[in-house]
LUMROGU-966088 format. One record per atom (N, C-alpha, C, O, CB): x negated, y, z; residue number from 0. Coordinates in steps of 0.2 Angstrom, whole numbers, padded with zeros to 4 digits, always signed. Glycine has a CB too. Example, Ala and Ser with C-alpha at 12.3 -4.5 7.8 and 13.67 -1.06 7.14 Angstrom:
BEGIN
      u      v      w  vexlum
  -0066  -0028  +0039       0
  -0062  -0022  +0039       0
  -0066  -0016  +0039       0
  -0071  -0017  +0042       0
  -0057  -0022  +0045       0
  -0064  -0011  +0035       1
  -0068  -0005  +0036       1
  -0064  +0000  +0039       1
  -0067  +0006  +0040       1
  -0070  -0003  +0029       1
This chain:
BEGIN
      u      v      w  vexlum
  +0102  +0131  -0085       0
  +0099  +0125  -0083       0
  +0106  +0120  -0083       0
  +0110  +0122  -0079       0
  +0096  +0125  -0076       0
  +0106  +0114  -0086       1
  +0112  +0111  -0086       1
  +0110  +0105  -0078       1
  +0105  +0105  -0075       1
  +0113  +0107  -0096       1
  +0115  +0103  -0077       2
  +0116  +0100  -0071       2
  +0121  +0093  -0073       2
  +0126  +0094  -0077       2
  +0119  +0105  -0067       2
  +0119  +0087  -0070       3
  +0120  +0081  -0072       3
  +0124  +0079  -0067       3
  +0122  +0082  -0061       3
  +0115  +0077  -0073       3
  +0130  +0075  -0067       4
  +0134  +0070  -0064       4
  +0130  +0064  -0065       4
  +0131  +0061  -0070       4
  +0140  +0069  -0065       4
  +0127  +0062  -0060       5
  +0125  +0057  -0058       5
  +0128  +0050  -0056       5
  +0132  +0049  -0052       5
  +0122  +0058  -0054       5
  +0126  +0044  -0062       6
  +0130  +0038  -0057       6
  +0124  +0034  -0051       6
  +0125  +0029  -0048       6
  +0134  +0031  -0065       6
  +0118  +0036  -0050       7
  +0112  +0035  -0049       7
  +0115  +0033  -0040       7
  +0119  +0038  -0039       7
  +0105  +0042  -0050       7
  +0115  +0029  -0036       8
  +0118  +0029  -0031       8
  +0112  +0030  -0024       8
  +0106  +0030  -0025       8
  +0121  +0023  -0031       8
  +0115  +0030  -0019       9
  +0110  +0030  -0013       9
  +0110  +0021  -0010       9
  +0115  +0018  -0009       9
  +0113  +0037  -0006       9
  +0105  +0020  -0008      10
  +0103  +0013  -0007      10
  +0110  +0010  -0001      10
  +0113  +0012  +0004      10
  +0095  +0013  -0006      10
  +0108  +0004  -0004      11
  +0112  +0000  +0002      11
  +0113  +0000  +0010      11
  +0111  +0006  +0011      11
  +0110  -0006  +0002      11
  +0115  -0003  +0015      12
  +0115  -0004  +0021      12
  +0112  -0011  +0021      12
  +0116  -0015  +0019      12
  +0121  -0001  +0024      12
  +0107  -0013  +0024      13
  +0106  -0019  +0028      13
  +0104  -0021  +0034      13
  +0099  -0019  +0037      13
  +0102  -0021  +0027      13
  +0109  -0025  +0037      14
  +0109  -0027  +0044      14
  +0105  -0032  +0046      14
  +0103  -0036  +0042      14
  +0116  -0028  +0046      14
  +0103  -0032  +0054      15
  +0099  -0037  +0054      15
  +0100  -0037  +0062      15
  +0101  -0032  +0066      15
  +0092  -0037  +0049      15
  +0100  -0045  +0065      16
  +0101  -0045  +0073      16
  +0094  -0048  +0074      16
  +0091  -0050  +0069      16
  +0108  -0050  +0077      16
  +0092  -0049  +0079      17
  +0086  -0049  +0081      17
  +0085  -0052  +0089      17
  +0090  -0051  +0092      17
  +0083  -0042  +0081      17
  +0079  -0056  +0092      18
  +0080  -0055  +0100      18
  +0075  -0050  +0102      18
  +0070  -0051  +0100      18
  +0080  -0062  +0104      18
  +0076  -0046  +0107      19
  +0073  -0041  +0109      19
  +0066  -0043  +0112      19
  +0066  -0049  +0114      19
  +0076  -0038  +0112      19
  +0061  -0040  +0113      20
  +0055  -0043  +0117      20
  +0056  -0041  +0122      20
  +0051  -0043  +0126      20
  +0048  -0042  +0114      20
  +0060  -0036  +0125      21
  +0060  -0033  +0135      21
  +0066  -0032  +0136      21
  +0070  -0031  +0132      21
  +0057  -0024  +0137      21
  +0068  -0034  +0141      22
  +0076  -0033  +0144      22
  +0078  -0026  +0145      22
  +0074  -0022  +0147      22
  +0077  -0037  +0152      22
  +0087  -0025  +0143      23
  +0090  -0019  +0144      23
  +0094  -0019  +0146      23
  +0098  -0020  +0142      23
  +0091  -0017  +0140      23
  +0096  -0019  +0153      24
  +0101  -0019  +0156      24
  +0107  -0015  +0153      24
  +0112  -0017  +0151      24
  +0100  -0017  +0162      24
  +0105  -0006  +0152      25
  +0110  -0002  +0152      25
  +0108  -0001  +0141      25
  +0103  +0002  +0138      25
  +0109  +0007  +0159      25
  +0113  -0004  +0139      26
  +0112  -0001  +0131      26
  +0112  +0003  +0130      26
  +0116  +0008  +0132      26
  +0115  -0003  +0127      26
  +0106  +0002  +0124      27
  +0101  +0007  +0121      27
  +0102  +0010  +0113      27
  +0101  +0007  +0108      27
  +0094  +0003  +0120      27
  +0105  +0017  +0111      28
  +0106  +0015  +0103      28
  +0102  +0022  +0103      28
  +0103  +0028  +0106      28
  +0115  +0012  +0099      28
  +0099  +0020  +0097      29
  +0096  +0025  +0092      29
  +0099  +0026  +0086      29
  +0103  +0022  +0084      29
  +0089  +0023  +0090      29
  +0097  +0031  +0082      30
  +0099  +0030  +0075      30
  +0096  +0038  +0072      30
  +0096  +0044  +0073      30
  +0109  +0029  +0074      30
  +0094  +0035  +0067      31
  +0094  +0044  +0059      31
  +0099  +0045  +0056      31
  +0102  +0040  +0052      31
  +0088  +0045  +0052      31
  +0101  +0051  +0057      32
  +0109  +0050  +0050      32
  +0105  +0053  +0045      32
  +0108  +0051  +0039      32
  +0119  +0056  +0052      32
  +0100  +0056  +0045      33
  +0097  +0057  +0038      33
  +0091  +0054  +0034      33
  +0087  +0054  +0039      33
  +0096  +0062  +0039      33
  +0089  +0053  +0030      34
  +0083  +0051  +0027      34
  +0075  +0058  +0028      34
  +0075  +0063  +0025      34
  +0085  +0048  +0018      34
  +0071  +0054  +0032      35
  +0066  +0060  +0033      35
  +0062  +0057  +0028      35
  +0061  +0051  +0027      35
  +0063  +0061  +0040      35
  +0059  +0064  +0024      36
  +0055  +0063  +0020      36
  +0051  +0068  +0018      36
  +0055  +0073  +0019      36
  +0057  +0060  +0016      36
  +0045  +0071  +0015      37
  +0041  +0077  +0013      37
  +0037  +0076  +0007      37
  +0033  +0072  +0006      37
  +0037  +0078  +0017      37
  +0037  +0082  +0003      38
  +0034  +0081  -0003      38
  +0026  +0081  -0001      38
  +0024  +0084  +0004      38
  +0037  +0087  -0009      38
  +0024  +0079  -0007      39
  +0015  +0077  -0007      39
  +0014  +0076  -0013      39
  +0017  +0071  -0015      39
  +0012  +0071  -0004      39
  +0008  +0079  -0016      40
  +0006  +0081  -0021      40
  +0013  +0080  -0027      40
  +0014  +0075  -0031      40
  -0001  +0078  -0021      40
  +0016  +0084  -0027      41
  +0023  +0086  -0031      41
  +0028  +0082  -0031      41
  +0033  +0085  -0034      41
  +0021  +0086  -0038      41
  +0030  +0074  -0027      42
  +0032  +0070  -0027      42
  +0035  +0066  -0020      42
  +0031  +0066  -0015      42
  +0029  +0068  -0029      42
  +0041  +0064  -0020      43
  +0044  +0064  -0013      43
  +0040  +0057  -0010      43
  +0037  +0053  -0013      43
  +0054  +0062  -0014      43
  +0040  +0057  -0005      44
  +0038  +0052  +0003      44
  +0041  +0050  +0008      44
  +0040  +0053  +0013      44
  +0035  +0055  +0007      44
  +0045  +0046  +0007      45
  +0049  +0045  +0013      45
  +0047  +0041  +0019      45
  +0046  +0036  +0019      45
  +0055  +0042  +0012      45
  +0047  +0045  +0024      46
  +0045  +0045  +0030      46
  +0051  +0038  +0034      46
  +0050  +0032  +0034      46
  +0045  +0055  +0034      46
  +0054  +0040  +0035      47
  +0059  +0036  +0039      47
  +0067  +0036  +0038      47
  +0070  +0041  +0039      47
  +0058  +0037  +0045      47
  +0070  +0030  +0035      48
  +0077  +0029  +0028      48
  +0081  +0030  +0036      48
  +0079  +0030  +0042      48
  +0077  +0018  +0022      48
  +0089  +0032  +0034      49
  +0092  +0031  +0040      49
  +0093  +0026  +0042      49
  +0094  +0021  +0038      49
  +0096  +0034  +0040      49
  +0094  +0025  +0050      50
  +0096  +0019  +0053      50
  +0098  +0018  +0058      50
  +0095  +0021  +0063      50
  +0094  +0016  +0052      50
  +0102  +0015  +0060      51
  +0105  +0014  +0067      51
  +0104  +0009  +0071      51
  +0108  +0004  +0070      51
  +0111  +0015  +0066      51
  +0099  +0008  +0077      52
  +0098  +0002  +0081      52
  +0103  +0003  +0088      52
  +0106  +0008  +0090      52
  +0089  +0002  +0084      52
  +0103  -0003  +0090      53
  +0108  -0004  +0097      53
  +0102  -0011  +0100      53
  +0099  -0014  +0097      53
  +0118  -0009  +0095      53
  +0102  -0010  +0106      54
  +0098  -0016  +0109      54
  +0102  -0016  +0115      54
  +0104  -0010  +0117      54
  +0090  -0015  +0109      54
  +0103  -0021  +0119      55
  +0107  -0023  +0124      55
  +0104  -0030  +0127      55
  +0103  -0034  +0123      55
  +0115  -0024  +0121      55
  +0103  -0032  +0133      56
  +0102  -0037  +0136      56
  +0092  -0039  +0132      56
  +0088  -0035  +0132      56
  +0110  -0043  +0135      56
  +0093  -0047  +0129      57
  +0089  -0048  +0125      57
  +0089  -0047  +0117      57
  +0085  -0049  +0114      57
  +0089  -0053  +0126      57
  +0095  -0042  +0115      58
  +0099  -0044  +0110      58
  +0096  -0037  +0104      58
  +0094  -0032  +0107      58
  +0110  -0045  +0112      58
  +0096  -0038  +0099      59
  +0096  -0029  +0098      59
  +0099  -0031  +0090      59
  +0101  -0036  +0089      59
  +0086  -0024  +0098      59
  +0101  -0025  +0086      60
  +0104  -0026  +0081      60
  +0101  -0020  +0077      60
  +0097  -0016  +0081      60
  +0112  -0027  +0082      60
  +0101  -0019  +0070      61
  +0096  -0014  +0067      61
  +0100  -0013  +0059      61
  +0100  -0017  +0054      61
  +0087  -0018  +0067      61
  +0102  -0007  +0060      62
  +0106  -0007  +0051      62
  +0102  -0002  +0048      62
  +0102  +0004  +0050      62
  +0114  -0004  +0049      62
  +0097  -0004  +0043      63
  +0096  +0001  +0038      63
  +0097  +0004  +0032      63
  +0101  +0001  +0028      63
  +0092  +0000  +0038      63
  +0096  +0007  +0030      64
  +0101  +0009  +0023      64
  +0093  +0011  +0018      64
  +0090  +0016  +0019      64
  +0107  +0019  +0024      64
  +0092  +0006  +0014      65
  +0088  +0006  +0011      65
  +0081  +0006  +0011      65
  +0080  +0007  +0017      65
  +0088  +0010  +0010      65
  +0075  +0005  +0008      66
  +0070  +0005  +0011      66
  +0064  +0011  +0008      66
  +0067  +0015  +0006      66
  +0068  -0001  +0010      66
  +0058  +0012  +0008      67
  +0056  +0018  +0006      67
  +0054  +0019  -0002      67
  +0053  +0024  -0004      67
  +0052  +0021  +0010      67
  +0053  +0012  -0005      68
  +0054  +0015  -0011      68
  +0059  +0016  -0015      68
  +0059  +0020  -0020      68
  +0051  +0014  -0013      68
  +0065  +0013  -0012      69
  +0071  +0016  -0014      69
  +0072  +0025  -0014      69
  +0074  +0030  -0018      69
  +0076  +0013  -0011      69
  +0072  +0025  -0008      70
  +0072  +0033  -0006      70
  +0067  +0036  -0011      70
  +0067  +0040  -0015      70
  +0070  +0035  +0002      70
  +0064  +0033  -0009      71
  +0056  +0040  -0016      71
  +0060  +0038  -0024      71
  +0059  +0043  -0028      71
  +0043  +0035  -0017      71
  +0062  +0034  -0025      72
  +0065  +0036  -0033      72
  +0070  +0040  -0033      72
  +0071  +0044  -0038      72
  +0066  +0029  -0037      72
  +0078  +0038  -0027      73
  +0084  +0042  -0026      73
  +0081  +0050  -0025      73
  +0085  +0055  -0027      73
  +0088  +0039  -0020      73
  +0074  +0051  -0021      74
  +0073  +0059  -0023      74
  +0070  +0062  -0028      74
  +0069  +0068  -0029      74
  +0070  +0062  -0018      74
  +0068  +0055  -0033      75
  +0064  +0061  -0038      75
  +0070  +0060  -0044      75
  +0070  +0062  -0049      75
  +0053  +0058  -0041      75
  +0076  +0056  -0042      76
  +0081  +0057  -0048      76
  +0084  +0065  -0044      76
  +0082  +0070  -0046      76
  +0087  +0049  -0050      76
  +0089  +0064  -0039      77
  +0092  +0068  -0036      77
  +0090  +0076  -0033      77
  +0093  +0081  -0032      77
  +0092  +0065  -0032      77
  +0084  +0074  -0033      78
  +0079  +0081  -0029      78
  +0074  +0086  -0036      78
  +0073  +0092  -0037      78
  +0071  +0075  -0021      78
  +0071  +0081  -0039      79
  +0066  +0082  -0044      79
  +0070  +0084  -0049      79
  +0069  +0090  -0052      79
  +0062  +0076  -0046      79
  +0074  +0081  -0051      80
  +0075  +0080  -0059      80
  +0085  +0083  -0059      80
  +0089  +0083  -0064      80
  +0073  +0068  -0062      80
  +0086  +0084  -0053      81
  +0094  +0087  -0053      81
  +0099  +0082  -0056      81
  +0104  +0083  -0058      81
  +0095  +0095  -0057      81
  +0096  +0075  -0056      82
  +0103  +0069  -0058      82
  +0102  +0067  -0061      82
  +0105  +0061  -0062      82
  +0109  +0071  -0060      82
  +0097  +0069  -0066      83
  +0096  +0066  -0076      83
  +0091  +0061  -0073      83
  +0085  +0063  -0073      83
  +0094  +0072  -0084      83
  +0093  +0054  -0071      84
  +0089  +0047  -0072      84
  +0087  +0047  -0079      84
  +0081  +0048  -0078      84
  +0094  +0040  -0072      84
  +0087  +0047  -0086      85
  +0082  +0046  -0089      85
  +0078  +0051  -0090      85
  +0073  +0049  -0092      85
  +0082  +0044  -0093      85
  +0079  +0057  -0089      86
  +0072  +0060  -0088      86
  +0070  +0058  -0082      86
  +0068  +0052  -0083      86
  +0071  +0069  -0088      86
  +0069  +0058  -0076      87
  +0067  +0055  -0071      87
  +0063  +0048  -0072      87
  +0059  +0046  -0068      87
  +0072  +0055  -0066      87
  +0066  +0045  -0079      88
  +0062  +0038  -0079      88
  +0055  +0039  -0080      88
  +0050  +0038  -0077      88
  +0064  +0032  -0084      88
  +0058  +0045  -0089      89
  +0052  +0043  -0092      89
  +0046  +0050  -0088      89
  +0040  +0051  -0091      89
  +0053  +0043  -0102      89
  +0047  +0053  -0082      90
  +0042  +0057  -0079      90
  +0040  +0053  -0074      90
  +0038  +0056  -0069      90
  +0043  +0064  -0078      90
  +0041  +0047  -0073      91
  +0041  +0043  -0066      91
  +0032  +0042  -0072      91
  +0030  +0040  -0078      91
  +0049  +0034  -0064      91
  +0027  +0045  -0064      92
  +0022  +0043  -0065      92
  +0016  +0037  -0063      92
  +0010  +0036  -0065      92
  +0021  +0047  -0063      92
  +0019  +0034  -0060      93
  +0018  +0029  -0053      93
  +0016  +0022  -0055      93
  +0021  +0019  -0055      93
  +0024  +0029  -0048      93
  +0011  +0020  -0056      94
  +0011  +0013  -0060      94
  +0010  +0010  -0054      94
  +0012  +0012  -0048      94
  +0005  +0011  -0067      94
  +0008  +0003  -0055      95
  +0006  -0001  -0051      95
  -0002  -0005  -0054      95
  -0003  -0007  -0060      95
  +0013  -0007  -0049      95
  -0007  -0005  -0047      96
  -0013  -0004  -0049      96
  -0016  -0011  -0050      96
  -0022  -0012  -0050      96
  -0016  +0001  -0045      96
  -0011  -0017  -0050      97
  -0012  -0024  -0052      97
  -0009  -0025  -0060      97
  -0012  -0026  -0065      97
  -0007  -0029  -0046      97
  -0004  -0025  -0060      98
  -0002  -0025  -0068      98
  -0004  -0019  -0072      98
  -0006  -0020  -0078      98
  +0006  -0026  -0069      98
  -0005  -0013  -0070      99
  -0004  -0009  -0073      99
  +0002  -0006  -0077      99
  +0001  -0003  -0082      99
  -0006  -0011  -0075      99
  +0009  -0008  -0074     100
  +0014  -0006  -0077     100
  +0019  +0000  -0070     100
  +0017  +0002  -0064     100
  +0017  -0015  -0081     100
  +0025  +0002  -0075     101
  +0027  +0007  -0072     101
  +0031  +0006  -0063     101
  +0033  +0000  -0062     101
  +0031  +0009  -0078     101
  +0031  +0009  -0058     102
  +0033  +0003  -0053     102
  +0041  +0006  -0054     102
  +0044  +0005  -0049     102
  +0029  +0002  -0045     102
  +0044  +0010  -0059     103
  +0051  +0013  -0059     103
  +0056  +0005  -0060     103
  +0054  +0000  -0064     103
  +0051  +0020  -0069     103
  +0060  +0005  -0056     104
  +0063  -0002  -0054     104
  +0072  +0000  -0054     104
  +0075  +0002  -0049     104
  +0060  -0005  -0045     104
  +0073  -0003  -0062     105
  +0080  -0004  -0063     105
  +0086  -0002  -0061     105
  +0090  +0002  -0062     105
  +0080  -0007  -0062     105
  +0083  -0009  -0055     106
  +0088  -0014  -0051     106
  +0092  -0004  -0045     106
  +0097  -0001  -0045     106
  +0081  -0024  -0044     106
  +0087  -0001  -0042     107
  +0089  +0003  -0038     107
  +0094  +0008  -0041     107
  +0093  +0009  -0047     107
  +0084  +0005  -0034     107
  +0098  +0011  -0036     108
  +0103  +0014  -0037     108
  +0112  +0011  -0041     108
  +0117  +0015  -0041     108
  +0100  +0019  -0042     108
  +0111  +0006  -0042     109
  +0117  +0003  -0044     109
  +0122  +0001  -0041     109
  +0126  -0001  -0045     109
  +0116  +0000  -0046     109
């Protein structure tokens, strides 16, 4: 079985500040350092991308790294397909049920 170096990346980080809807006196922070996700019917699912919240006073702040369907294409190149993006394109099954075309999207991983 040959094995690929991948230049396929893992998605961005996006930040975002916010004002909270309940008061927090003693700050609050959450975060996943990992991307949860589970296969279904042969194909990855990402449940929840990593991310890291803080919330303080009225104030809260929220970084996420990606959204899920970035994650579901980074695991079927990464997880599925062991690295080789173009096999992973052209077995990408997944149209979109308004156009009809493939929803396999470029732009991600770059």
């Amino acid at each position: 079985m040959e094995t690929y170096q991948s230049d396929y990346k893992k998605p961005k980080w996006k930040f975002k500040f916010y004002k909270n809807y309940r008061f927090v006196l003693i700050p609050e922070k959450r975060r996943g350092h990992e991307v949860l996700w589970k296969d279904k019917f042969d194909s990855p699912r990402c449940e929840v991308p990593p991310y890291v919240r803080i919330e303080w006073l009225w104030f809260g702040f929220r970084a996420e790294q990606g959204n899920d369907e970035q994650w579901e294409q980074w695991l079927w190149v990464h997880i599925y397909h062991d690295g080789n993006v173009d096999r992973a394109k052209r077995e990408w099954e997944w149209i979109d049920g308004i156009t009809k075309k493939s929803t396999w999207d470029d732009t991600f991983g770059k």
